[in-house]
GUGUTOR-449466 format. One line per field, with one value per atom (N, C-alpha, C, O): chain; residue number from 0; atom name; x, z, y. Coordinates in steps of 0.1 Angstrom, whole numbers. Layout:
N
chaine	c(A/...)
num	c(NUM/...)
atome	c(CA/...)
xx	c(X/...)
zz	c(Z/...)
yy	c(Y/...)
***
This chain:
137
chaine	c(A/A/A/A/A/A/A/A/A/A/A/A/A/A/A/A/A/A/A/A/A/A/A/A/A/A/A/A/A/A/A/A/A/A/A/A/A/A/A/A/A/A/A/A/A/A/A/A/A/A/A/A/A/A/A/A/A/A/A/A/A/A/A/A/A/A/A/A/A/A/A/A/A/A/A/A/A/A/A/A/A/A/A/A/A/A/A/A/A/A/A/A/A/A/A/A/A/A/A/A/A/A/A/A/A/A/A/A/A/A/A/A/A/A/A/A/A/A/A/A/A/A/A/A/A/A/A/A/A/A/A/A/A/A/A/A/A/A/A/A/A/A/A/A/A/A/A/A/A/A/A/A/A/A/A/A/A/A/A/A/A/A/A/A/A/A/A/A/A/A/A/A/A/A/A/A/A/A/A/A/A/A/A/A/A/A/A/A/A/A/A/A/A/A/A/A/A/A/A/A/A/A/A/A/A/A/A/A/A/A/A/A/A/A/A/A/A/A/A/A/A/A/A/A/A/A/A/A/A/A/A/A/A/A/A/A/A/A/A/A/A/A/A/A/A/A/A/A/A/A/A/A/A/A/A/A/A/A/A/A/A/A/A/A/A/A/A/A/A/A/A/A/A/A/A/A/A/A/A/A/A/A/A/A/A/A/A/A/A/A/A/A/A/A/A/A/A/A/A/A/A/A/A/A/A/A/A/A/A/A/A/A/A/A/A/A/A/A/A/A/A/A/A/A/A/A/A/A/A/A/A/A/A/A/A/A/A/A/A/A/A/A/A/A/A/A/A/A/A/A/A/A/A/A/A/A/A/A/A/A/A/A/A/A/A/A/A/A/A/A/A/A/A/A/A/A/A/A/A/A/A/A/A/A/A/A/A/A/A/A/A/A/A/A/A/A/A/A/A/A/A/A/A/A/A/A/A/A/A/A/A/A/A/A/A/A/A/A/A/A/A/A/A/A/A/A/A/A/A/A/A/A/A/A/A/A/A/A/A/A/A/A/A/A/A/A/A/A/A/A/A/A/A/A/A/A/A/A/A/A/A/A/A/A/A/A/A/A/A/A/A/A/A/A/A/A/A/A/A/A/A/A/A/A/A/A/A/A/A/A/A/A/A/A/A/A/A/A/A/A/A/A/A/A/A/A/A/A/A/A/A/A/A/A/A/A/A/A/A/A/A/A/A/A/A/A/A/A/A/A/A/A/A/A/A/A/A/A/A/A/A/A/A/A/A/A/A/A)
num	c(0/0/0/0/1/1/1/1/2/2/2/2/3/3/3/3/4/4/4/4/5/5/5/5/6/6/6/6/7/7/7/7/8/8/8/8/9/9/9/9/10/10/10/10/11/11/11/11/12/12/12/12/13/13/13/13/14/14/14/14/15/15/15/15/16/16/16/16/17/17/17/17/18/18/18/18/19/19/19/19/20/20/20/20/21/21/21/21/22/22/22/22/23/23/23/23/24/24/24/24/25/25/25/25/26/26/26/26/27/27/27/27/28/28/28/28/29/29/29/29/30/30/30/30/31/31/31/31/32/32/32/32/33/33/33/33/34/34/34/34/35/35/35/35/36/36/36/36/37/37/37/37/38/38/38/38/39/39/39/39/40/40/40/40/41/41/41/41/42/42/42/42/43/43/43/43/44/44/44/44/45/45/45/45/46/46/46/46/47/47/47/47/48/48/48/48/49/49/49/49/50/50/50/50/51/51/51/51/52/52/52/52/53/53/53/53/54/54/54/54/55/55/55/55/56/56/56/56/57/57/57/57/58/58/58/58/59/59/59/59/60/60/60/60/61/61/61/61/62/62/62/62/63/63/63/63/64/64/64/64/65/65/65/65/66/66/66/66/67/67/67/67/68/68/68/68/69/69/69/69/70/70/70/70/71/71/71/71/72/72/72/72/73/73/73/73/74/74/74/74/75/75/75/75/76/76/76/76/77/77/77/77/78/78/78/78/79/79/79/79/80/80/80/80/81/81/81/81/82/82/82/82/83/83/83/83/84/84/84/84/85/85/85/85/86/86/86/86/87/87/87/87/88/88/88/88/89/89/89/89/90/90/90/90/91/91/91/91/92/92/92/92/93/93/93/93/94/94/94/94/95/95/95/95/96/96/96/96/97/97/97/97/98/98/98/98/99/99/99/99/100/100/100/100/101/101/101/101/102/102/102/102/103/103/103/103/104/104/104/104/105/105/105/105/106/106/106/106/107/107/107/107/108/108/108/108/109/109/109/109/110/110/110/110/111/111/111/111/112/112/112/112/113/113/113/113/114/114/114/114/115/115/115/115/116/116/116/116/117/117/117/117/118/118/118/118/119/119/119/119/120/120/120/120/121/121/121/121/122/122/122/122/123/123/123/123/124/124/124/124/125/125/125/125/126/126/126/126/127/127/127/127/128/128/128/128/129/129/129/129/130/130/130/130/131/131/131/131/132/132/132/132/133/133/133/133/134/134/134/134/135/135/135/135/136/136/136/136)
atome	c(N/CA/C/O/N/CA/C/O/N/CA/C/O/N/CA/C/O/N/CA/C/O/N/CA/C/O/N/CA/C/O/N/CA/C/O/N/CA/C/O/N/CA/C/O/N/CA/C/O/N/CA/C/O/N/CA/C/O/N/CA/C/O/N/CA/C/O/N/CA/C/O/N/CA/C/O/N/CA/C/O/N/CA/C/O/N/CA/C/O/N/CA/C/O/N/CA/C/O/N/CA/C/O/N/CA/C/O/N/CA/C/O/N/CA/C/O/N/CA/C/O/N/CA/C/O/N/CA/C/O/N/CA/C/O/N/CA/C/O/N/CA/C/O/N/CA/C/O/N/CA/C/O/N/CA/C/O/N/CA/C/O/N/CA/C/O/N/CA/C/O/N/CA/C/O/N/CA/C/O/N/CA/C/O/N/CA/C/O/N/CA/C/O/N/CA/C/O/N/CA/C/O/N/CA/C/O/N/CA/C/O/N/CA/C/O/N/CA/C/O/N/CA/C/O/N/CA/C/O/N/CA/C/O/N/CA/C/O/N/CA/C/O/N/CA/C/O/N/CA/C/O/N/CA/C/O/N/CA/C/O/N/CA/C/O/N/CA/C/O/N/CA/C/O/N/CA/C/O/N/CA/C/O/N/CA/C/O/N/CA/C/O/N/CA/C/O/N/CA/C/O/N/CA/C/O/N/CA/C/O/N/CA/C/O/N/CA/C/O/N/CA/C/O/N/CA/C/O/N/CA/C/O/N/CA/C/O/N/CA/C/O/N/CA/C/O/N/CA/C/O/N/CA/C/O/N/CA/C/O/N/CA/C/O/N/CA/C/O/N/CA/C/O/N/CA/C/O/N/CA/C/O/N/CA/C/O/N/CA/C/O/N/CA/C/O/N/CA/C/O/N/CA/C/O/N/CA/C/O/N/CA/C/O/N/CA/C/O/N/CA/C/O/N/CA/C/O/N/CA/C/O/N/CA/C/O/N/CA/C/O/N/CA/C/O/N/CA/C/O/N/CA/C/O/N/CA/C/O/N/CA/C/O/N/CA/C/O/N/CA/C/O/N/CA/C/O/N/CA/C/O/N/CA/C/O/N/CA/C/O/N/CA/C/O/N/CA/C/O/N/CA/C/O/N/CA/C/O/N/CA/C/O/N/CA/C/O/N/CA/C/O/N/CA/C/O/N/CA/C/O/N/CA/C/O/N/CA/C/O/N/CA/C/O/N/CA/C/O/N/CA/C/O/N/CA/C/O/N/CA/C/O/N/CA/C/O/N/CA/C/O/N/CA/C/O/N/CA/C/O/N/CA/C/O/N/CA/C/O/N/CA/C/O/N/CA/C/O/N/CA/C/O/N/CA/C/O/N/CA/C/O/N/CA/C/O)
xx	c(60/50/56/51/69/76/77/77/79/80/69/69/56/43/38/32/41/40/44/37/58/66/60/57/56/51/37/33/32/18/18/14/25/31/35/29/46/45/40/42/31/19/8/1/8/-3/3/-1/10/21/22/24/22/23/7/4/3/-12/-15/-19/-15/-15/-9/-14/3/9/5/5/1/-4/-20/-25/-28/-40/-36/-40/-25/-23/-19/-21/-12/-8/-20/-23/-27/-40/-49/-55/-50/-59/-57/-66/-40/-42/-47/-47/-53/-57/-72/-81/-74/-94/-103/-113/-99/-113/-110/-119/-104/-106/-108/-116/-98/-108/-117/-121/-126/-139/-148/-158/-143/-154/-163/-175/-151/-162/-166/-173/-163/-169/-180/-185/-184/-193/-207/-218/-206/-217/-224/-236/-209/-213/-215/-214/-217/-220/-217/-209/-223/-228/-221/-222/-215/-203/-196/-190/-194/-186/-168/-163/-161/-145/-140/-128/-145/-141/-144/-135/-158/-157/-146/-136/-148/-136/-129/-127/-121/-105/-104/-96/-115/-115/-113/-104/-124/-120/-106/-103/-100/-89/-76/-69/-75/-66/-67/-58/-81/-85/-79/-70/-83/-80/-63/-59/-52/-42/-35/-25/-41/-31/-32/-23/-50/-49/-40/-35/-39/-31/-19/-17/-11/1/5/16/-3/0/-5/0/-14/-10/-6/-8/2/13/26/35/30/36/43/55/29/30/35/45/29/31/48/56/51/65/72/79/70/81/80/87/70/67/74/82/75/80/98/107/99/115/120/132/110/119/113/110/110/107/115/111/132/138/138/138/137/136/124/125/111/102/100/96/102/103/116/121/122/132/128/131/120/108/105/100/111/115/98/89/95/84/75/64/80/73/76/72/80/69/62/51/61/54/37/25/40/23/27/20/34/30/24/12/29/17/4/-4/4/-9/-15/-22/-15/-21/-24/-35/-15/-21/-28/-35/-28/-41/-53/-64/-53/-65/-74/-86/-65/-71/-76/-83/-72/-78/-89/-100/-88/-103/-109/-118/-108/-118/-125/-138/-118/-123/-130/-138/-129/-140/-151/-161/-150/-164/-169/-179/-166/-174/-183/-194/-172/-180/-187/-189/-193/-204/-214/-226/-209/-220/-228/-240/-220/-221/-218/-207/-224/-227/-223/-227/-213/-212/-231/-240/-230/-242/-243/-249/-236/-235/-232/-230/-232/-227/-214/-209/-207/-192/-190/-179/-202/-204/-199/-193/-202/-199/-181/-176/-176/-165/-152/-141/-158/-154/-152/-141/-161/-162/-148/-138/-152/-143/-131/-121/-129/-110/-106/-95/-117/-107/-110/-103/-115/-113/-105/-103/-99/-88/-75/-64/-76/-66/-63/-52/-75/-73/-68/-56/-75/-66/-50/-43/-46/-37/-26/-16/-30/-22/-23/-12/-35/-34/-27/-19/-30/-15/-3/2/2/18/20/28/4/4/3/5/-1/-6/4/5/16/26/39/47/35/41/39/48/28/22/26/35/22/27/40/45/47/65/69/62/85/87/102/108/105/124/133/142/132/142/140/150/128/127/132/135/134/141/150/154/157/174/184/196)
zz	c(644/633/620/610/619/605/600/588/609/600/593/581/603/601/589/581/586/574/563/553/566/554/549/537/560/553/541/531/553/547/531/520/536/520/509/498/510/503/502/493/510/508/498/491/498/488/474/463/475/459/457/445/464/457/447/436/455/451/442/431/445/430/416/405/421/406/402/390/411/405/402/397/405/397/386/376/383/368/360/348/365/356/356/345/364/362/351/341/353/346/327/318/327/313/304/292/314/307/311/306/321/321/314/316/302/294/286/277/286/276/291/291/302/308/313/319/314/322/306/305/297/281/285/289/281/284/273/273/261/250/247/236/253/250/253/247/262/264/254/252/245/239/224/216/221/204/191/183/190/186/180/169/192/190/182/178/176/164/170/181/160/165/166/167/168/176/189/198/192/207/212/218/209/211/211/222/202/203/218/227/214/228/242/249/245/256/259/270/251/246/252/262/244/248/257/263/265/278/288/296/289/297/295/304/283/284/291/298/287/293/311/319/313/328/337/347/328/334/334/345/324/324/335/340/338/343/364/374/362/375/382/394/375/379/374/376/367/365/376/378/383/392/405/411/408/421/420/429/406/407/411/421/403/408/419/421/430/444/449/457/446/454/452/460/439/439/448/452/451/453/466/469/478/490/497/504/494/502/501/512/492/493/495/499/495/498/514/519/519/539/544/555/534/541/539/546/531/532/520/521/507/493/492/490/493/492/479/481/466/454/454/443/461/459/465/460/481/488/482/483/476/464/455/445/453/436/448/446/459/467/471/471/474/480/468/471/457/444/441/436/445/445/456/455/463/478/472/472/467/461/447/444/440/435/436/427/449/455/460/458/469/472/463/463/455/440/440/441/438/435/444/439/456/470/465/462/463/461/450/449/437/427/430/427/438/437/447/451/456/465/457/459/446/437/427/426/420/407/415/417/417/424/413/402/415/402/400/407/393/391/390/383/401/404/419/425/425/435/438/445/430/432/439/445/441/446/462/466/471/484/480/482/474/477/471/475/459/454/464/466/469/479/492/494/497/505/502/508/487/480/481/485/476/473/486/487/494/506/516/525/518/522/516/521/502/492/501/507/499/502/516/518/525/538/540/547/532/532/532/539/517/510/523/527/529/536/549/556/552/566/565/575/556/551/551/556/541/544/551/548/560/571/581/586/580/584/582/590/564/559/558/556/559/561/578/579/591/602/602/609/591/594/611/621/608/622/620/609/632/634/624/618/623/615/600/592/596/578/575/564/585/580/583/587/581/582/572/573)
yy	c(-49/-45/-46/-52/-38/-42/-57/-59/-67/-81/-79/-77/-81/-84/-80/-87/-64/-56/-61/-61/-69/-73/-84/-84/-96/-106/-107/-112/-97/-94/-86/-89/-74/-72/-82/-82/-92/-107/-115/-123/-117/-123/-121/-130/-102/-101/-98/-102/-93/-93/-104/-106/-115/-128/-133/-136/-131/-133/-122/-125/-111/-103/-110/-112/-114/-119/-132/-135/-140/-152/-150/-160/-139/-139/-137/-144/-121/-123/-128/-124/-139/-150/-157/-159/-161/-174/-162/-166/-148/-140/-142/-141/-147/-152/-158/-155/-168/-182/-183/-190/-174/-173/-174/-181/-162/-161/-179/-179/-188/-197/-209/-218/-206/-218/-216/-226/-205/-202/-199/-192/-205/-203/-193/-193/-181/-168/-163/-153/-169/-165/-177/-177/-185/-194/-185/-187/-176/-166/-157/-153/-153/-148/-151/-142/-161/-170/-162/-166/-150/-142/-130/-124/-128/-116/-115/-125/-104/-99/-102/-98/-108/-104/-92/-92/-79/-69/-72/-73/-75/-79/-89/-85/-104/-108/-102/-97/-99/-94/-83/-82/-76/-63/-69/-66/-77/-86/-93/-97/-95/-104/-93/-95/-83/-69/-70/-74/-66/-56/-67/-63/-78/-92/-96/-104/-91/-91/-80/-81/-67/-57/-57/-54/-62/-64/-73/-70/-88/-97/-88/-82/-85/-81/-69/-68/-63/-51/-56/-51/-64/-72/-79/-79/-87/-93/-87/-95/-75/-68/-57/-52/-56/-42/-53/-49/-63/-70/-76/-76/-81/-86/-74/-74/-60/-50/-44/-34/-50/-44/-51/-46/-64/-72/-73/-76/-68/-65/-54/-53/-45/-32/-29/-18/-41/-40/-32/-23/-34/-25/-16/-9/-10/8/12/24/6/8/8/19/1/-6/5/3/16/22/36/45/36/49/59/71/50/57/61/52/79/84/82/78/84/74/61/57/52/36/38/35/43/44/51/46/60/63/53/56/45/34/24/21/20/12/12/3/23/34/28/18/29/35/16/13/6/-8/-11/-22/-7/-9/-2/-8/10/15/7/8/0/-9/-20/-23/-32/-38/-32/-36/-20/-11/-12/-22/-7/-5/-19/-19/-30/-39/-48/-56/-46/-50/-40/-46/-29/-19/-19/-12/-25/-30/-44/-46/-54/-65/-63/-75/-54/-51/-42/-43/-28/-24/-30/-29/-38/-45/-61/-63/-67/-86/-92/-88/-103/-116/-118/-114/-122/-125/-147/-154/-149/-167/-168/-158/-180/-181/-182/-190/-172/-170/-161/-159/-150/-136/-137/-127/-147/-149/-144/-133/-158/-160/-151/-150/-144/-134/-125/-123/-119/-108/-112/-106/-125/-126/-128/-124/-136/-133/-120/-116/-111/-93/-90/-80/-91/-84/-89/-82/-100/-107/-103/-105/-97/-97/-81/-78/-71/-57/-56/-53/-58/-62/-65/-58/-76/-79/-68/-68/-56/-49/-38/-33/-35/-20/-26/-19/-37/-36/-32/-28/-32/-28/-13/-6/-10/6/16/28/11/15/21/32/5/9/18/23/17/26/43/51/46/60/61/68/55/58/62/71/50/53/50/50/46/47/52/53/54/60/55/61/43/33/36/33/41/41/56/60/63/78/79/90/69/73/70/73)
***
């Protein structure tokens, strides 16, 4: 069960970090200001912050998960909640895109990326909250 955890764990920290790297470059390749013509450069720019501090901080949080696997898989009790705490934001984000629907036919596949993504993250935790003999020593 521990490999399995582990992979799965790298698997999704990988993918965390490469959304927030692709999250960089979104608003200008998906012309998300073409929507909005109109908008004042406070909006811009707001979108602009809010869409930087996000990228940064998700692919931020996934690079330093993935640095500090070992103390984490050995049973260090605070990563163990900084993980918790990135599994709950993949939650979050399967349960928004089932409240609040894309509004395109991205909405299918959307749904199925974050919930393949969230899965991914709670196998590890799963195993990590069980714990086993080997992580408390």
């Amino acid at each position: 069960m521990k490999k399995t955890a582990r992979v799965f764990y790298n698997i999704a920290c990988a993918i965390g970090c490469l959304v927030g790297i692709w999250h960089f470059s979104a608003p200008y390749s998906n012309q998300w200001y073409s929507y909005i013509p109109d908008a004042p450069i406070e909006i811009i720019q707001s979108i602009n912050y809010i869409n930087f501090c996000f990228s940064l901080l998700l692919s931020g949080f996934s690079l330093l998960l993935i640095m500090v696997q070992k103390k984490l898989f050995r049973g260090l009790k605070e990563l163990k909640a900084f993980y918790a705490f990135y599994t709950l934001v993949w939650l979050s984000r399967v349960i928004i895109q089932l409240v609040w629907p894309w509004p395109s036919g991205l909405q299918l596949w959307l749904s199925i990326a974050f919930s393949v993504e969230f899965l991914l993250t709670l196998v590890p935790l799963l195993y990590l909250i069980k714990g086993t003999p080997d992580m408390n020593r």
